[in-house]
N, C-alpha and C positions, 0 to 999 in steps of 0.2 A: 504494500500500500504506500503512495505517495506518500508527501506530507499534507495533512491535512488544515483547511482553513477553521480558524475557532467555530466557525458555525456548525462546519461539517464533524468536528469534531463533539462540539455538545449536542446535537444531534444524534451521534453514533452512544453516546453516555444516554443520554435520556431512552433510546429504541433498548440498546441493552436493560437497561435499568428496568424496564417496564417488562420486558421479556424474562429475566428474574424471578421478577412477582407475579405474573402471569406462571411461570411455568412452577413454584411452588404452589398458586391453587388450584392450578390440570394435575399436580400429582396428588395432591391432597383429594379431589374428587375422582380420583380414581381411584383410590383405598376404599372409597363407599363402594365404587364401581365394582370393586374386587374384593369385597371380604371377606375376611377369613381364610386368607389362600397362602397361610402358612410364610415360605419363605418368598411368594410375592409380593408378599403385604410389610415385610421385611425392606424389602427391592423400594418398595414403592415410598416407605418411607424415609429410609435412606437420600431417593432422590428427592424428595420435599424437602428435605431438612437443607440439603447441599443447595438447591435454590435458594430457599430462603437466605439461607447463610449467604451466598453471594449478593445477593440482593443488599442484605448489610451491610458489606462491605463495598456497596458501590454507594451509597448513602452519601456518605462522606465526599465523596467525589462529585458527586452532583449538588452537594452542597456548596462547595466549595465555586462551582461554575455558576452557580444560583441558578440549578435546572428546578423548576419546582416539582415537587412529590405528584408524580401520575396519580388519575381517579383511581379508587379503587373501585367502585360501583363500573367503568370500562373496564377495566383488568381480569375483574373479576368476569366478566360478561363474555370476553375474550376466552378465558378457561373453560368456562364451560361450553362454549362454541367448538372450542378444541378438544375436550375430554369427551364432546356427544360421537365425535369421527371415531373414538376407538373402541372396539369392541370385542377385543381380546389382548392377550401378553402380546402376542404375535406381532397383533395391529401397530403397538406402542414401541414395542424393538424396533420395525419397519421403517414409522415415521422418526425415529429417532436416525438413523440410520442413513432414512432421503433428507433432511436437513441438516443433519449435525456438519458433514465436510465442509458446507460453505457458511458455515457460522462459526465452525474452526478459524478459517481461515481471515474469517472478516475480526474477528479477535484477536488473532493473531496480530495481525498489519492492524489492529489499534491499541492494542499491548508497547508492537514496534515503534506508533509512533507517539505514546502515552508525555504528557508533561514527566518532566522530574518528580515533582508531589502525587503522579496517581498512575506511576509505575508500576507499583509494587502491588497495589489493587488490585490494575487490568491485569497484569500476567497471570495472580492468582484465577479472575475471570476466564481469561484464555486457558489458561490449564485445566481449571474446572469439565471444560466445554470438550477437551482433547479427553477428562480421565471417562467423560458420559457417552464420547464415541467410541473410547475403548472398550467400556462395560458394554455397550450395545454390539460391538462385534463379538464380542468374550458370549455373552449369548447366543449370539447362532452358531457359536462355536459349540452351546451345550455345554458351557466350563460353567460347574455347580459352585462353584468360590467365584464369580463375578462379581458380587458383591462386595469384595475385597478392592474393587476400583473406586467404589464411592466412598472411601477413609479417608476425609481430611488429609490423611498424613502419604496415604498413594497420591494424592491430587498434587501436592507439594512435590513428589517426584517426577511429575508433567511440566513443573516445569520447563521455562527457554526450550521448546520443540522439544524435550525429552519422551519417549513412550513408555515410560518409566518399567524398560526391561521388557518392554513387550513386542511384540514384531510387527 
């Protein structure tokens, strides 16, 4: 990604940021969607928590740029818009899967071209995005420890384009 103009850049903060909280209440409504389904409902929290949590941490960033806090009555409206399209584990691998590469990469190139003060944010953003395309390939790979991708502490070894050991 070029260098980006302030506009295009709080623009790219604010779409992430909202995408975030969006994608914490698509996994949280799909726990309803899904319950009781053992080590899915595990999976599914896992990825709610790790949204959120990023969402947190872009907070601060958006504050910083004075992006204001997205509706949550649209956010919310969005989730379920997107939670009505899936209708199995399958569904949710899949669409993870047909989006994640270019949300990788559009993270990536604004990680790369992140201010000094909200470096250290994006990258965790970008790594986050890299450790949830990992987990979704690790599934159809049928690897029963996928889970093991959404740990804070795997995400941290996604790290600067790392695949944290994985191919």
């Amino acid at each position: 990604m070029n260098a980006l103009s302030d506009a295009e850049y709080r623009a790219l903060i604010d779409e992430t940021q909202r995408g975030e909280v969006i994608g914490a209440k698509f996994f949280e409504l799909l726990m309803t969607k899904f319950p009781d389904s053992g080590a899915l409902r595990h999976k599914l929290l896992a990825l709610h928590d790790l949204e959120l949590c990023t969402a947190a941490i872009l907070y601060p960033v958006a504050y910083r740029l004075n992006i204001p806090l997205p509706s949550l009555d649209e956010l919310e409206n969005a989730a379920n818009i997107l939670a009505a399209t899936i209708s199995s584990w399958d569904d949710l691998v899949s669409m993870l899967l047909e989006y994640a590469p270019a949300y990788v990469a559009k993270l990536n190139g604004l990680a790369a071209a992140a201010a000094d003060a909200d470096r250290v944010a994006l990258e965790f953003v970008a790594s986050h995005e890299r450790s949830l395309l990992a987990f979704a390939q690790a599934e159809v790979r049928g690897d029963s420890d996928s889970g093991r991708l959404l740990d804070w502490r795997q995400i941290l070894s996604f790290q600067s384009g790392s695949t944290g050991g994985l191919a």
